[in-house]
C-alpha positions in Angstrom: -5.6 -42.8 -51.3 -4.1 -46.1 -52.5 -1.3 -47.2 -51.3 2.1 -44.9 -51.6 5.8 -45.5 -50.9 7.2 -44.0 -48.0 10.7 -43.2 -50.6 8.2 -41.3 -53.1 7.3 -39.5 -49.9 10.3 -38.7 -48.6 11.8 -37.8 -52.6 9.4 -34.7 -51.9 10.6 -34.0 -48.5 14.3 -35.1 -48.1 13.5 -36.1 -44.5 11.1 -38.3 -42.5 11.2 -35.2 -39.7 10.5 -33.3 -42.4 7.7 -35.0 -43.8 6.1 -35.8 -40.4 6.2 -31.8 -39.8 4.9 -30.7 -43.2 1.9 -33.8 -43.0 0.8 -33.3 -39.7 1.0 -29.2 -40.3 -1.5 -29.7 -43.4 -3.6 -32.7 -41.9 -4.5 -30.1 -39.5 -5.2 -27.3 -41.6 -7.5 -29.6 -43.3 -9.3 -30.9 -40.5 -9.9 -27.5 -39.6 -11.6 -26.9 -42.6 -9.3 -26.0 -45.4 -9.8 -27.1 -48.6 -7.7 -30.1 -50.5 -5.9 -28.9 -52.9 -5.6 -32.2 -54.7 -8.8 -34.4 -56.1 -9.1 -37.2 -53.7 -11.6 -39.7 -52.5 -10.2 -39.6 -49.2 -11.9 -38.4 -46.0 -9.1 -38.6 -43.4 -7.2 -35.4 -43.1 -4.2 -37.3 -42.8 -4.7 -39.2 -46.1 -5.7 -35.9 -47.8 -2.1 -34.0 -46.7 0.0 -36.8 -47.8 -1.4 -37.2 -51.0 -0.9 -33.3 -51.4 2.3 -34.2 -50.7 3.3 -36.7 -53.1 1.7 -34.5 -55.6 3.9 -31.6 -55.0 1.1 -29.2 -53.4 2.6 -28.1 -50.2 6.4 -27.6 -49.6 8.1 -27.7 -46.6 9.8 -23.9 -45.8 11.8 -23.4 -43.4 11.6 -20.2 -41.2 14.5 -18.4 -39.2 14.5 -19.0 -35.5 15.3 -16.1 -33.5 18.9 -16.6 -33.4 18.7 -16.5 -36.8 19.4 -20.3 -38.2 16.4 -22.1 -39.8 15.2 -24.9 -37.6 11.5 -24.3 -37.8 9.3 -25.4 -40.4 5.6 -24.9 -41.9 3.9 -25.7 -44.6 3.1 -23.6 -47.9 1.0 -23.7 -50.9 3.0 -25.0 -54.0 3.0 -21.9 -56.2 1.1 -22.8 -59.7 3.1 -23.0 -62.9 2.1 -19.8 -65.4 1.1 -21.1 -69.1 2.3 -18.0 -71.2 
């Protein structure tokens, strides 16, 4: 991964709390043995997640608490565009 802006980062995530919680979510997923869903030359989970990312591949989703609100997060697959 060359080098990327932390602002294109955050563009895709609104938030650095965000961001950290989506990257670190995916990193791990990763370094568990899922595969990247981007084309990368990287080897670092880490470097993997937040070039998936910056390329739009996971989203951030938030997820109702018990009480209801939506404080929690995880990560999801970007859902691929149709051609029709």
């Amino acid at each position: 991964m060359g080098l990327v802006s932390i602002e294109d980062l955050l563009n895709r995530c609104g938030s650095v709390y965000k961001l950290v919680i989506l990257s670190a979510q995916r990193a791990k997923a990763v370094a568990e043995g899922a595969k990247p869903l981007v084309q990368t030359s990287s080897k670092k989970a880490t470097s993997i997640a937040l070039e998936e990312v910056l390329h739009g591949r996971v989203l951030y989703k938030a997820e109702p608490s018990e009480e209801g609100d939506t404080t929690r997060g995880r990560h999801t697959r970007a859902k691929k565009a149709h051609k029709s």
